[in-house]
N, C-alpha and C positions, 0 to 999 in steps of 0.2 A: 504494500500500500504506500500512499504518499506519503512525505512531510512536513504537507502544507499543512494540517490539519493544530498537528501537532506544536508548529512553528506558533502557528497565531494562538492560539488557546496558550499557551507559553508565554508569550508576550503581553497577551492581555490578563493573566495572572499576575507578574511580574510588576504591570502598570497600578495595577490595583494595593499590591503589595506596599510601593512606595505612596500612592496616596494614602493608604491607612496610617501610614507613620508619620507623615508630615501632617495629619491629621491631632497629633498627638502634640503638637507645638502651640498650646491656649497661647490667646494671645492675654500677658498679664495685665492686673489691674494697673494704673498711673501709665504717665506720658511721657515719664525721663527714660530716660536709657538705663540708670541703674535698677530702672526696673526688670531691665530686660534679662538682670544677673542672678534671678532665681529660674528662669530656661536655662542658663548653662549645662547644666545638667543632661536635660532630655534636649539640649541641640547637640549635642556631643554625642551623643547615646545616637542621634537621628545619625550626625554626619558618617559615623562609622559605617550604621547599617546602610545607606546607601550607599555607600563605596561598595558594599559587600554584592549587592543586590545589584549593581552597576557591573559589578567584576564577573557575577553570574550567568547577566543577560549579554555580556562582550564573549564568554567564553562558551557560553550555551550556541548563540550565535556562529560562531565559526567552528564549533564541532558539525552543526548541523547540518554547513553548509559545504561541509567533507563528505556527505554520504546523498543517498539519492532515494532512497525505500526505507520503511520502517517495519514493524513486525507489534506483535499482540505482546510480548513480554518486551521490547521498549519503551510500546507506550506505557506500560504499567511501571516502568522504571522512571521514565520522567514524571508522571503523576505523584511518585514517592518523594523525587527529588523537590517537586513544588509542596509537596505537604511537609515539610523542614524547611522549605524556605517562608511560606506561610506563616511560619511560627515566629517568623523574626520580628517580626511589629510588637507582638507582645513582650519577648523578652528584653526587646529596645524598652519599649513601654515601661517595665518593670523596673529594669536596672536604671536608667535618668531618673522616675521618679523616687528608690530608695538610696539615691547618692551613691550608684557603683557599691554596694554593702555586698560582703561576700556570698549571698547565696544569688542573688541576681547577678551576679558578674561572673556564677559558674554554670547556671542555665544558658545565660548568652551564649560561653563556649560547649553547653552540649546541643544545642542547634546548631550549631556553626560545623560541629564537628559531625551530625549527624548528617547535615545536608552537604558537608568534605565526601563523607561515604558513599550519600547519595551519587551524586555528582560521578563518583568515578566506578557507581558500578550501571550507571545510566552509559560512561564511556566504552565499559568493558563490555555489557551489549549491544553496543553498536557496533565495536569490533568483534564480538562472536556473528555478529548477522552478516558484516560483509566482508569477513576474510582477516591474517592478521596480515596479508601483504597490502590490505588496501590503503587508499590514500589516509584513513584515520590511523589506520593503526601502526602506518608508515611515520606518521607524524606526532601519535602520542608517545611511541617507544616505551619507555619503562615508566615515564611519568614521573620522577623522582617528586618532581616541583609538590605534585600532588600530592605524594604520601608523605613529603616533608609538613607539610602544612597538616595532615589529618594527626602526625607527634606531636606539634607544637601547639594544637589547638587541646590535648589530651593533658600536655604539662601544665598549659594554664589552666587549665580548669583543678587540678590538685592545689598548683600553686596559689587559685584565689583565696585557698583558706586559709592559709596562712599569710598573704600579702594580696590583695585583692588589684591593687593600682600594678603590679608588677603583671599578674596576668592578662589584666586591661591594656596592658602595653604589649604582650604578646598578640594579644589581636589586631593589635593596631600594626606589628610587624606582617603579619600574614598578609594584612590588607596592603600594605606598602608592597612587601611582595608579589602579590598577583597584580598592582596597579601599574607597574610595567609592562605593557602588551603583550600577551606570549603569543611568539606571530611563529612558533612550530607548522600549525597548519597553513598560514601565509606562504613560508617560505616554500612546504611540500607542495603547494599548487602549484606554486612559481614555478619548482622547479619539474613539473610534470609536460610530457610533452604532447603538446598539444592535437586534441584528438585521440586522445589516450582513455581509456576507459578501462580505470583501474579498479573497476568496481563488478564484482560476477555475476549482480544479477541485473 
């Protein structure tokens, strides 16, 4: 079957996802600006998840746009992947409005971590459907990036018990990390020759 189906309903989750969290930014009582210094909290909490939710739909995007067919157990892998991503409004929500306190700043990273897993086993069926010589799986290779990010999100979440800001700052590294473009699939297009149909079904 197609991927168009799949692309849009993705996208328009994803849309919705970021409205609910900027949804979450009351605007406060008074008219100074140091009014605006009890949002810090939940703009901070906001900025992150959007980067996150930004970094998902940049990478979602150019996985998808590596393959050409889908199948009954991808879409059920992407539907997974969006039910952890779902969840990220809330736990944004949570953690800004209890001041980053340790238990909302380790929920954060078990969404984070569970929609990491998501994520890379939505990849891994993509590469069992269309080959591992195809063009995705020519171009995810071992993935390190990924599974580096799914330890680092596992550390901070133990670490926010004991240091909570030190975890929050591991989040904040993964997101710096994927906010680098990963042009892996860029470059394997590029470098495919044209008219090539790396794909066997």
């Amino acid at each position: 079957m197609g991927k168009n189906r799949l692309e849009a309903f993705s996208d328009g989750v994803l849309a919705i996802i970021l409205t609910i969290m900027v949804l979450e930014l009351k605007v406060p009582h008074g008219d100074s600006f140091a009014a605006l210094r009890t949002l810090l909290p939940t703009f901070v909490s906001y900025a992150l998840s959007f980067i996150y939710i930004a970094i998902y739909w940049n990478n979602h995007h150019h996985m998808l746009h590596a393959v050409k067919k889908v199948n009954g157990p991808i879409l059920w892998a992407n539907t997974h992947l969006l039910f952890w991503l779902s969840l990220v409004p809330f736990a944004t929500a949570w953690m800004g409005e209890n001041h980053f306190s340790a238990g909302p700043v380790a929920l954060y990273g078990c969404v984070l971590l569970m929609a990491g897993l998501a994520y890379y086993l939505l990849s891994q069926c993509l590469i069992h459907f269309h080959g591992e010589g195809s063009l995705l799986g020519a171009a995810v290779g071992s993935d390190l990036k990924g599974k580096l990010s799914v330890v680092i999100y596992a550390i901070a979440i133990l670490l926010s018990f004991f240091n909570r800001w030190a975890g929050f700052g591991l989040y904040w590294m993964v997101a710096l990390m994927w906010l680098v473009p990963d042009r892996r699939i860029e470059r394997t297009l590029a470098g495919r020759v044209p008219g090539e149909d790396q794909h066997p079904l």
